[in-house]
N, CA, C and O atoms as a MOPAC input file, in Angstrom:
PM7 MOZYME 1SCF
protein

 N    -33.24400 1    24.33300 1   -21.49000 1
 C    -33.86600 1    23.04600 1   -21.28400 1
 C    -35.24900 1    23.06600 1   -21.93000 1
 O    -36.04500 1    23.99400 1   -21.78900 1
 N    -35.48200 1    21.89900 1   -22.69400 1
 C    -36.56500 1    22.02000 1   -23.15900 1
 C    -38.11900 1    21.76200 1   -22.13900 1
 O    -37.99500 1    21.38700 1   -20.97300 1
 N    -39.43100 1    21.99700 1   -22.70600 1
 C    -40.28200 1    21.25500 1   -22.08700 1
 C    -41.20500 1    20.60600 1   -22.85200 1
 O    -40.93100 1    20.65700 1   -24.05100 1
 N    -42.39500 1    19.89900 1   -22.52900 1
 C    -43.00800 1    19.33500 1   -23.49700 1
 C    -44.19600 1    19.00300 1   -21.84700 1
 O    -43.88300 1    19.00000 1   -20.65700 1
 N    -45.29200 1    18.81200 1   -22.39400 1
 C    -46.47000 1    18.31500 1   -21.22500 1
 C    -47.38400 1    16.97500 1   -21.14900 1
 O    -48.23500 1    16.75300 1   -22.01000 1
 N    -47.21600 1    16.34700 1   -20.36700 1
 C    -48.11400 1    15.34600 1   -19.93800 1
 C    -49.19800 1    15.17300 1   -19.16800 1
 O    -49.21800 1    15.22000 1   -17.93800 1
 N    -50.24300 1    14.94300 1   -20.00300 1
 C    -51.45400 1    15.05700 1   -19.03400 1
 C    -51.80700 1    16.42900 1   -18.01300 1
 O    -52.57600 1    16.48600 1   -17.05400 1
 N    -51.00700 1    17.40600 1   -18.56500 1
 C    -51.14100 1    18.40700 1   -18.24200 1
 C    -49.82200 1    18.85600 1   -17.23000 1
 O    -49.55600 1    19.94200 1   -16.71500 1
 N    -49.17000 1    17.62700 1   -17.18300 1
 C    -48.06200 1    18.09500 1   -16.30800 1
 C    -46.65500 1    18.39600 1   -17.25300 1
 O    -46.27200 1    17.71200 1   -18.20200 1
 N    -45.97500 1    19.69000 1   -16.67200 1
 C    -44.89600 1    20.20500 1   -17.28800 1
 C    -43.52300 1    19.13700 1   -17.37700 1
 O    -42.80700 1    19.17100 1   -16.37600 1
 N    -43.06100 1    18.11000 1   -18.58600 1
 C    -42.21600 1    17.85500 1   -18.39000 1
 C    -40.90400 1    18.24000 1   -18.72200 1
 O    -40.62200 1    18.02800 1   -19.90100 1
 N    -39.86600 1    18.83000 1   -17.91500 1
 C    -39.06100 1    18.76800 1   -18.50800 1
 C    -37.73400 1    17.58400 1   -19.15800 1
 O    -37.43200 1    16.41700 1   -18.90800 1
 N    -37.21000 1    18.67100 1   -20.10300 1
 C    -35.63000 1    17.41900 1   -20.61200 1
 C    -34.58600 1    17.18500 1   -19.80000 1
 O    -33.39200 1    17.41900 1   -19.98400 1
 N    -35.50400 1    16.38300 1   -18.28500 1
 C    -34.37200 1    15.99200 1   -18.02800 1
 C    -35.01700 1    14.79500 1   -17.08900 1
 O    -36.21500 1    14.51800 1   -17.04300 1
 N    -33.90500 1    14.11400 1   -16.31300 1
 C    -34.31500 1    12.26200 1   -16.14200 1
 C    -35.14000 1    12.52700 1   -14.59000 1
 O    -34.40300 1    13.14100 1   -13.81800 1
 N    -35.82400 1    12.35700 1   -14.29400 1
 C    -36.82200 1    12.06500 1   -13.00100 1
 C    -36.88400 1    10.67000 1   -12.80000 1
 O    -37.08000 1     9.77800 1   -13.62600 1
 N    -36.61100 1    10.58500 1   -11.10900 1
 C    -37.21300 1     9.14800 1   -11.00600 1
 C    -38.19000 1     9.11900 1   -10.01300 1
 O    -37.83600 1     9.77300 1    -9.03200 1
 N    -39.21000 1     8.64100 1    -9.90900 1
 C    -39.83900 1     8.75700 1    -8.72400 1
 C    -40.18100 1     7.44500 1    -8.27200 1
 O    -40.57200 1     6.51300 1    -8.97400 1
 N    -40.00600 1     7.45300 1    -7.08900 1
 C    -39.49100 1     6.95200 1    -6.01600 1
 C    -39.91500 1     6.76500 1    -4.89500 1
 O    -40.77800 1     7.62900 1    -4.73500 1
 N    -39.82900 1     6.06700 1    -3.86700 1
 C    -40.02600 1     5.84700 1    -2.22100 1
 C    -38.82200 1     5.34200 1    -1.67000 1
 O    -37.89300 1     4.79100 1    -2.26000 1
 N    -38.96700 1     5.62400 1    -0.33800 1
 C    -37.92200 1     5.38700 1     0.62500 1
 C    -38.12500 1     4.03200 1     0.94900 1
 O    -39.26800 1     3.58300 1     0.86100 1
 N    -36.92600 1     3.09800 1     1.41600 1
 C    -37.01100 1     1.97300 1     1.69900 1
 C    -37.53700 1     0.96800 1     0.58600 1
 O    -38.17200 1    -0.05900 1     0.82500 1
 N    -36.97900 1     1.67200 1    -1.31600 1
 C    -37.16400 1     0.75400 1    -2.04700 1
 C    -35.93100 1    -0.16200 1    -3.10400 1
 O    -35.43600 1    -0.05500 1    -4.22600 1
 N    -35.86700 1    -0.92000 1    -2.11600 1
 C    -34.33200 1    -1.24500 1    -3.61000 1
 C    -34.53400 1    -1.53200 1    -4.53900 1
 O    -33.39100 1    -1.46200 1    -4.98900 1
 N    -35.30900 1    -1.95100 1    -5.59800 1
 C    -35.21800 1    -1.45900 1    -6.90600 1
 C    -35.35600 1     0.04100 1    -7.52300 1
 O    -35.34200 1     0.37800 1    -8.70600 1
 N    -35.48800 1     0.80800 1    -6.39200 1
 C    -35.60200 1     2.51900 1    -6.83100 1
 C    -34.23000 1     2.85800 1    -6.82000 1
 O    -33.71900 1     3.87200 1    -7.29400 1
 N    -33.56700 1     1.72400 1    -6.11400 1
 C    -31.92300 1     2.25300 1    -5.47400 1
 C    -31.01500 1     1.65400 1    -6.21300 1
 O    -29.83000 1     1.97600 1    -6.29600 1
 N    -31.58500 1     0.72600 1    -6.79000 1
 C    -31.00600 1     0.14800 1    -7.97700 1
 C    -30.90400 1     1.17600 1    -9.71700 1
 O    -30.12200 1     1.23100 1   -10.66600 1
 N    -32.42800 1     1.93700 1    -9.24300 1
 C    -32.72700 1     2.18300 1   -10.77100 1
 C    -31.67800 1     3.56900 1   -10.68700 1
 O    -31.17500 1     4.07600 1   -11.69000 1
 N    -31.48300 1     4.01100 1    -9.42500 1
 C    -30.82200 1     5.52600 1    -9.12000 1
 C    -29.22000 1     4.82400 1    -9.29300 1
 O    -28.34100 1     5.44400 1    -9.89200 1
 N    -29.07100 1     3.98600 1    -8.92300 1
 C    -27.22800 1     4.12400 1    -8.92800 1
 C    -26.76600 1     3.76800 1   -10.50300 1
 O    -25.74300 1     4.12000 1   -11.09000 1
 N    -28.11900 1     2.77100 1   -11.07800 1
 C    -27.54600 1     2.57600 1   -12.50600 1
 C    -27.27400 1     4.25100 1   -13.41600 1
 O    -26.66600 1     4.45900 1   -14.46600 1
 N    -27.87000 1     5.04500 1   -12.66400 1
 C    -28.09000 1     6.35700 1   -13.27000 1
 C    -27.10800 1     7.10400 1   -12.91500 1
 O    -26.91300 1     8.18900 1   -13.46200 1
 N    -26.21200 1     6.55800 1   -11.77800 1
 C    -25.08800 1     7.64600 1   -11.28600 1
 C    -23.90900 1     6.71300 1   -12.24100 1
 O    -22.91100 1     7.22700 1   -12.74600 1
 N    -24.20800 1     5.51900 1   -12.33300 1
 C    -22.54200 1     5.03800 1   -12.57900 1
 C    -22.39400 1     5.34600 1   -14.18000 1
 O    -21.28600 1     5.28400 1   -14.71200 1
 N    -23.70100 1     5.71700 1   -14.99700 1
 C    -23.58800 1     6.25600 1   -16.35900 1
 C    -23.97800 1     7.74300 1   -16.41800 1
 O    -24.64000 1     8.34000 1   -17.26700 1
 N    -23.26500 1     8.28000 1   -15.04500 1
 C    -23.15700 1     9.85000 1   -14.80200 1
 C    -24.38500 1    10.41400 1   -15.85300 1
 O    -24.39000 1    10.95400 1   -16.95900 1
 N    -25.33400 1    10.01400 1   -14.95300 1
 C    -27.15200 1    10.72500 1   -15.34600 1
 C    -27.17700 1    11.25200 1   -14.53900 1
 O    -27.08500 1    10.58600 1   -13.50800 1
 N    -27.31500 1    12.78300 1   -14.37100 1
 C    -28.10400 1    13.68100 1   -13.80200 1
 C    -29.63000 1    13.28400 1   -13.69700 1
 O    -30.41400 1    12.98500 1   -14.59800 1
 N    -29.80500 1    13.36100 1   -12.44500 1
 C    -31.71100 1    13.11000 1   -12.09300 1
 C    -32.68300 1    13.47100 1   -11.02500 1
 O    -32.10000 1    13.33100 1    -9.95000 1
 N    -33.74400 1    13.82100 1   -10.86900 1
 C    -34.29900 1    14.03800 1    -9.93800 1
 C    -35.18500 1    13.74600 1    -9.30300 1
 O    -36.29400 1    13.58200 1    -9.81300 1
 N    -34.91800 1    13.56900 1    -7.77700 1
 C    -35.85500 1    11.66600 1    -7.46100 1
 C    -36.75800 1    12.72400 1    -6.84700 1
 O    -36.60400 1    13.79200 1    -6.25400 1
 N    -37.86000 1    11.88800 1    -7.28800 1
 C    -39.79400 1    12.40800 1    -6.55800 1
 C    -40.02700 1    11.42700 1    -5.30800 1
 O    -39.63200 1    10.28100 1    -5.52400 1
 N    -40.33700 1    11.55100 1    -4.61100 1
 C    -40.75400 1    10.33800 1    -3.40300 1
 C    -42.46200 1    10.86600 1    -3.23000 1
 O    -43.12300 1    11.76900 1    -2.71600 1
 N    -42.67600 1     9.23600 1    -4.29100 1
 C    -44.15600 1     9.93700 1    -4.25700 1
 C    -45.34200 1     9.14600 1    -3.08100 1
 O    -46.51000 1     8.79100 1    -3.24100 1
 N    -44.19800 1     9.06800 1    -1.60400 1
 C    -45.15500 1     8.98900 1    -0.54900 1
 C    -45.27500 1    10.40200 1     0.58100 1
 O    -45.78900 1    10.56900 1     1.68700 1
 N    -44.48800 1    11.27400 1    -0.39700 1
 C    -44.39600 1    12.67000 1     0.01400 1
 C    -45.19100 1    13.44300 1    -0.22600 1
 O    -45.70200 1    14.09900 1     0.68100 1
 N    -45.54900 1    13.60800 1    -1.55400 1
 C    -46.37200 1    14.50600 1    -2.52500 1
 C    -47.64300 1    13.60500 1    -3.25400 1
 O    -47.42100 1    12.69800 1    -4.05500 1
 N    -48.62300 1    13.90900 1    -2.94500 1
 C    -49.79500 1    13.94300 1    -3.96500 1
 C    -49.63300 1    14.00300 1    -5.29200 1
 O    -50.08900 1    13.31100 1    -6.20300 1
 N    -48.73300 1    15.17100 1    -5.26600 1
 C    -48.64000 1    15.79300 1    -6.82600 1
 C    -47.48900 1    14.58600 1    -7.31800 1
 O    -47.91300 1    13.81100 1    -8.17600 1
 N    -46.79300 1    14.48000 1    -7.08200 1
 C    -46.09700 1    13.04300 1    -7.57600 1
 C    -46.82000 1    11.96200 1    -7.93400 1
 O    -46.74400 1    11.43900 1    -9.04600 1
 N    -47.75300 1    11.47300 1    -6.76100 1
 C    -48.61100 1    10.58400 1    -7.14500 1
 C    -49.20800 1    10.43900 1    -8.18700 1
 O    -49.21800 1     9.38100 1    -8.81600 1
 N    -49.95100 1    11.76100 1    -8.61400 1
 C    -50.49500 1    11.81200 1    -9.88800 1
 C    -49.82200 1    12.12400 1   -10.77300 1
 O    -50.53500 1    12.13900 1   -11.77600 1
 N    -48.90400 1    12.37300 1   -10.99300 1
 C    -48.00800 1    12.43800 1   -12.16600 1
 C    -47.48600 1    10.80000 1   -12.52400 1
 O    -47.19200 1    10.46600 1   -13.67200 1
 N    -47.43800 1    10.04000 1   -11.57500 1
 C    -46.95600 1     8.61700 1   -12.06300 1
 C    -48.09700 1     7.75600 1   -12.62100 1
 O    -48.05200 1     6.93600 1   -13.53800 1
 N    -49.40100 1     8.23300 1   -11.65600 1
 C    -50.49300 1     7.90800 1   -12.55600 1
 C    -50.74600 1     8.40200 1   -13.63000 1
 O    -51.10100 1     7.60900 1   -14.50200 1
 N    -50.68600 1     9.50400 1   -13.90000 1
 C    -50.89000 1    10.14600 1   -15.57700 1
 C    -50.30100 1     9.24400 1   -16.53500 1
 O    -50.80600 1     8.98400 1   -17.62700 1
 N    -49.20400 1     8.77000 1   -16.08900 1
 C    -48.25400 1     7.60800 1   -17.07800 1
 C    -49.16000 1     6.78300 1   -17.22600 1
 O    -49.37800 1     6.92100 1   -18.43000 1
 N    -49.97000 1     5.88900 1   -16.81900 1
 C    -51.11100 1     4.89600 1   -16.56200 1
 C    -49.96500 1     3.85500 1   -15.80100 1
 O    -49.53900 1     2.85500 1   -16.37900 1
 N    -49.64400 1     4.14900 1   -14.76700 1
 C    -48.59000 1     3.46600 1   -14.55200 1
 C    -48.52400 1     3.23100 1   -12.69800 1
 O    -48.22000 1     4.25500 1   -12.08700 1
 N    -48.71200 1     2.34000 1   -12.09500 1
 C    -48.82500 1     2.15900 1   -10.66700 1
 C    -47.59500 1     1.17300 1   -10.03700 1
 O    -47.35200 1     0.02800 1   -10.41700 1
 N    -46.88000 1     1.92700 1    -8.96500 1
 C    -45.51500 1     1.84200 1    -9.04900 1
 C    -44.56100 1     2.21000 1    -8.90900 1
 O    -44.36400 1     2.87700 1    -9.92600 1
 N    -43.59900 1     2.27600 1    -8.22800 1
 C    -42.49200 1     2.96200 1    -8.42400 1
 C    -40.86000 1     1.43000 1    -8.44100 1
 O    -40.99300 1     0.32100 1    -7.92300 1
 N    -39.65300 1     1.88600 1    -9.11900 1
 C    -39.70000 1     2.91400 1    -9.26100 1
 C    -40.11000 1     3.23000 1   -11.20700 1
 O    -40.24100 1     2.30900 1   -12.01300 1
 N    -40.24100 1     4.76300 1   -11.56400 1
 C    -41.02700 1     4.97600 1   -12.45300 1
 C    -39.50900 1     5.83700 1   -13.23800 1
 O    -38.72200 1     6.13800 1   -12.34100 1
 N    -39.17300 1     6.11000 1   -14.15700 1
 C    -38.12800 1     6.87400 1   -14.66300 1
 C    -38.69900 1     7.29000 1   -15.77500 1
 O    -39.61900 1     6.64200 1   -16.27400 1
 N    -38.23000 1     8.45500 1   -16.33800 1
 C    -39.28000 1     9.81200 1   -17.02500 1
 C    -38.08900 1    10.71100 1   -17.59500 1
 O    -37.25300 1    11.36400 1   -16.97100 1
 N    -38.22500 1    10.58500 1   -18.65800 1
 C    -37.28800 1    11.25900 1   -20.03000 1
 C    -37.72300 1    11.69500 1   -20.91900 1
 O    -38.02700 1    10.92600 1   -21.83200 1
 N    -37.97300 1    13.23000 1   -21.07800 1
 C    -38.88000 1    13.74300 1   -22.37900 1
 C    -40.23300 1    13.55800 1   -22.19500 1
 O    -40.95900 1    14.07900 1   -23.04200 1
 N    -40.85100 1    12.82800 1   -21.12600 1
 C    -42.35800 1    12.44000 1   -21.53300 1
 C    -42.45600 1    10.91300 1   -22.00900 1
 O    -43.33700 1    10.49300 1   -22.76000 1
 N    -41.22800 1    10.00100 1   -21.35800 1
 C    -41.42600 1     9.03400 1   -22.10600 1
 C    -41.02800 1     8.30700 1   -20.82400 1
 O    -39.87000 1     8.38600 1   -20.41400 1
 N    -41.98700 1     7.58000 1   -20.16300 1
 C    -41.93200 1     6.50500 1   -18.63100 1
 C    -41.87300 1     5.16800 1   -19.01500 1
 O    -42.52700 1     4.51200 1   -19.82600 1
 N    -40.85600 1     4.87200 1   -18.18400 1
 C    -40.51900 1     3.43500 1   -17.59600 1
 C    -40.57000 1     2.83300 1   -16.43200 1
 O    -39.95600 1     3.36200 1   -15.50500 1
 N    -41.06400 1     2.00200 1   -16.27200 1
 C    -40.95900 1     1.31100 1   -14.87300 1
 C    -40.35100 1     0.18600 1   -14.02500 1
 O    -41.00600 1    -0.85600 1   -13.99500 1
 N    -39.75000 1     0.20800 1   -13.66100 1
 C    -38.95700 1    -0.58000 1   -12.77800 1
 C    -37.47300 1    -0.88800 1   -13.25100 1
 O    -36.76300 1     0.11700 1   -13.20900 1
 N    -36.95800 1    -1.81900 1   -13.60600 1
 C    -35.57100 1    -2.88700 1   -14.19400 1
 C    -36.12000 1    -3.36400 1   -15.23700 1
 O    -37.10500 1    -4.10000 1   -15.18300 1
 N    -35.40800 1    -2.91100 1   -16.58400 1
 C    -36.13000 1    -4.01500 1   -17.58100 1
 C    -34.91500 1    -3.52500 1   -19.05600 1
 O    -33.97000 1    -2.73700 1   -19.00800 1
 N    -35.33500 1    -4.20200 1   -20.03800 1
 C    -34.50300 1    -3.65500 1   -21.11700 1
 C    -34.95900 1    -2.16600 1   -21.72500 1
 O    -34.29300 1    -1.33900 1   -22.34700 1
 N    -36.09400 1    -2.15400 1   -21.38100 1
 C    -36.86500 1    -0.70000 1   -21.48500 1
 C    -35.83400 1     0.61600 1   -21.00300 1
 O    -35.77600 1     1.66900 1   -21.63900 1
 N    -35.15000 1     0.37000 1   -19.92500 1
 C    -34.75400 1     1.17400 1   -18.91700 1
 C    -33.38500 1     1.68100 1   -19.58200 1
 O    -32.89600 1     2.79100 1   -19.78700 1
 N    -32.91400 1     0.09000 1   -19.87200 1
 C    -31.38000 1     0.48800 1   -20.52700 1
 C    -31.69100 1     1.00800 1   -22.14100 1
 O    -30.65300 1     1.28800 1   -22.74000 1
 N    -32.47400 1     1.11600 1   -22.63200 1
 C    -32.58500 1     1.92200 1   -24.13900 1
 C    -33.03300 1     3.21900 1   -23.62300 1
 O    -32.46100 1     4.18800 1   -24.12400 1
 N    -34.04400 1     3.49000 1   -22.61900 1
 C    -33.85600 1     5.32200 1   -22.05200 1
 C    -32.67100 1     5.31200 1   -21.87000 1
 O    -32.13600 1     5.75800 1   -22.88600 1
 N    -31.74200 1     4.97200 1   -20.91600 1
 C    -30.20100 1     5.08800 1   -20.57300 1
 C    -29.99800 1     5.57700 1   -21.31700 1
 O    -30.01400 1     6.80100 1   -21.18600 1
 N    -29.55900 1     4.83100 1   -23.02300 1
 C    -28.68800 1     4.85100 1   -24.12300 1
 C    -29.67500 1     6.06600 1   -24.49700 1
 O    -28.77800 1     6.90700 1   -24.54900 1
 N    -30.76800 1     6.75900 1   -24.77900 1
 C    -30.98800 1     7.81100 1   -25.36300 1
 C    -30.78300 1     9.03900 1   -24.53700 1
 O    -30.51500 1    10.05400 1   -25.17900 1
 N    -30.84400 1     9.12500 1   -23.44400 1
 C    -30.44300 1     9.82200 1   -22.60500 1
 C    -29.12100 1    10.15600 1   -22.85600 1
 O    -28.96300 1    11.29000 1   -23.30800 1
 N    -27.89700 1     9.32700 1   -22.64900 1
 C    -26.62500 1     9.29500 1   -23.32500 1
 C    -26.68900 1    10.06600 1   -24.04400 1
 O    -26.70300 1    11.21300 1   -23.59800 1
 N    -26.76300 1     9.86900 1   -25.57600 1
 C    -26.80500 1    10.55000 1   -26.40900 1
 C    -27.54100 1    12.12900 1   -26.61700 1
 O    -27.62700 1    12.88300 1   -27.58700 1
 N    -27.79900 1    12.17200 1   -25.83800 1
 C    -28.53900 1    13.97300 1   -25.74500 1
 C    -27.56300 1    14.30500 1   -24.75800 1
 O    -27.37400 1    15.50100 1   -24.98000 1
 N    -27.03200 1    14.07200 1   -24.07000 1
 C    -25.74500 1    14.55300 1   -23.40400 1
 C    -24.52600 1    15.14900 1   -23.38600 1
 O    -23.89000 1    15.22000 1   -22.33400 1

C-alpha cells in the first residue's frame, strides 16, 4: 500500500471516511461505498482530536469528508462520484 502525506499527516492508498454518529449523509456517503464494493475506513471525528485535525488540514469543516490518495471530498456531490470512479479503477 502506498503512502503519501498531508499536512503532515500519513495518508494512506486507501478510502477513509470520516464521520459522526447520528449522520445520514455520512450513511449515505458509506453505503454508496459498500454497494460499489469500496473498502473504507470510517474516522468518527467526535471521538478523536486527531481526526479532527486531519479533516481540518483538508481546509475543510464537516463531515461527512472522504479521502483517497490525499485527495478530500465532502459530503454528496459529483465530486464524490469521480473519487468513486478513480478509486474503481485502482482496484
Amino acid at each position: 500500500m502506498e503512502e503519501s502525506k498531508h499536512n503532515g499527516v500519513i495518508i494512506m492508498s486507501q478510502v477513509i471516511v470520516y464521520s459522526t454518529q447520528n449522520c445520514v449523509e455520512c450513511d449515505i456517503v458509506k453505503q454508496m461505498l459498500k454497494e460499489n464494493n469500496i473498502d473504507f475506513e470510517v474516522r468518527d471525528v467526535m471521538s478523536s482530536r486527531e481526526y479532527q485535525k486531519e479533516v481540518e488540514g483538508f481546509g475543510i469543516m464537516g463531515v461527512p469528508v472522504t479521502v483517497f490518495e490525499g485527495e478530500a471530498v465532502k459530503g454528496m456531490n459529483p465530486e464524490l462520484q469521480t473519487l468513486v470512479e478513480k478509486i474503481k479503477q485502482t482496484q
